[in-house]
N, C-alpha and C positions, 0 to 999 in steps of 0.2 A: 091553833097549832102550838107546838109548842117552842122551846126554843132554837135557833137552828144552829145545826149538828158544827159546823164550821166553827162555830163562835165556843163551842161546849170543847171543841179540840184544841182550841189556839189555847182556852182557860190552862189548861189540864197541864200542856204542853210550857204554859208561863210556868205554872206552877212546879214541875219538875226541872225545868234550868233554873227557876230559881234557889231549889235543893241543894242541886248539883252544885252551883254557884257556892252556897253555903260552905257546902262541903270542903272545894278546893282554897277555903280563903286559909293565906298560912297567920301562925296566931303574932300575936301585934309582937313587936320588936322592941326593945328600949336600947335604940342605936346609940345612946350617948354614952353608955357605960363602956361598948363596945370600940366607941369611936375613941374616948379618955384612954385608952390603954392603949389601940393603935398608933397615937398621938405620943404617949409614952415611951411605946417603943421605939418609936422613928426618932425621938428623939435621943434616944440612947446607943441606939445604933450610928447614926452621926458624929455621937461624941468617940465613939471609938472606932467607928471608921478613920479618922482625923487623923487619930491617936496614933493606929496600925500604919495607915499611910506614910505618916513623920518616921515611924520607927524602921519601917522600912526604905525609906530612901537617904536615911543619914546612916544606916547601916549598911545600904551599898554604896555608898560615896566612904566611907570609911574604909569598906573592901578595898574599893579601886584608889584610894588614894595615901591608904596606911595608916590616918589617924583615926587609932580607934575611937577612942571616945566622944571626940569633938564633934563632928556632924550629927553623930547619933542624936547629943544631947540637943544641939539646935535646930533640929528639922524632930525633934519629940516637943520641944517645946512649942515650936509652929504649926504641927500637924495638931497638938491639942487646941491651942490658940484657934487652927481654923474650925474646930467639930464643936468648939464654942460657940463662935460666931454663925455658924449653920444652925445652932439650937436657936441662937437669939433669932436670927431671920425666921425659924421657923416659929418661935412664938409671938410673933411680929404678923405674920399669916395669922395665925388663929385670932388675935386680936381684933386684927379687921376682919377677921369672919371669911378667909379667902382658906383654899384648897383643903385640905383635910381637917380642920376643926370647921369649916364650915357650915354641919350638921349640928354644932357644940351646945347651939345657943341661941335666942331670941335674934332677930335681924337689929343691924348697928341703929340705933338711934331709939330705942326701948327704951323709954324714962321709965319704967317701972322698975327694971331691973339694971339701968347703965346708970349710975350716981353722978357722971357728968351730962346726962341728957343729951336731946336729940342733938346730931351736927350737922 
């Protein structure tokens, strides 16, 4: 006899989802270039998020209080001072390999690629 017909359809049957398969795979990604730019941006949007923020609430305490200049300039200087410190934190995350640079790079402790070695 010859071979049976069950085993001749399951073949057939592998072989066309594996096609299929082929077909639907999308093509490879190079997430780090994608991700360096995201990272980029967040962090430049923080610095003037900061920025806007100060300049907008030392320009309304200036409305409501008459002097103009004064608040503006101390709450422009602190709103940038904070979208600073929100870059630092944020590049503080990507160092340790935590929330959005975490894609960035090799896991912490890579003696190949970390020059202070594992911790």
């Amino acid at each position: 006899m010859s071979e049976d017909p069950f085993a001749e359809r399951m073949k057939r049957l592998e072989e066309r989802l594996a096609a299929a398969h082929e077909q639907r795979k999308e093509p490879e990604r190079r997430p780090n270039e994608y991700q360096q730019g995201s990272l980029a941006w967040r962090m430049v949007i923080e610095l003037v998020v900061g920025m806007v923020l100060g300049l907008a609430i030392g320009y309304g305490l200036d409305a409501l209080f008459g002097t103009q200049p004064l608040f503006l300039v101390v709450f422009a200087l602190l709103g940038f001072a904070a979208g600073v410190r929100t870059m630092l934190r944020t590049a503080t995350e990507v160092r340790n390999r935590r929330g959005e640079g975490a894609l960035m790079g090799p896991p912490p402790g890579n003696s190949d690629t970390d020059p202070e070695g594992p911790r």
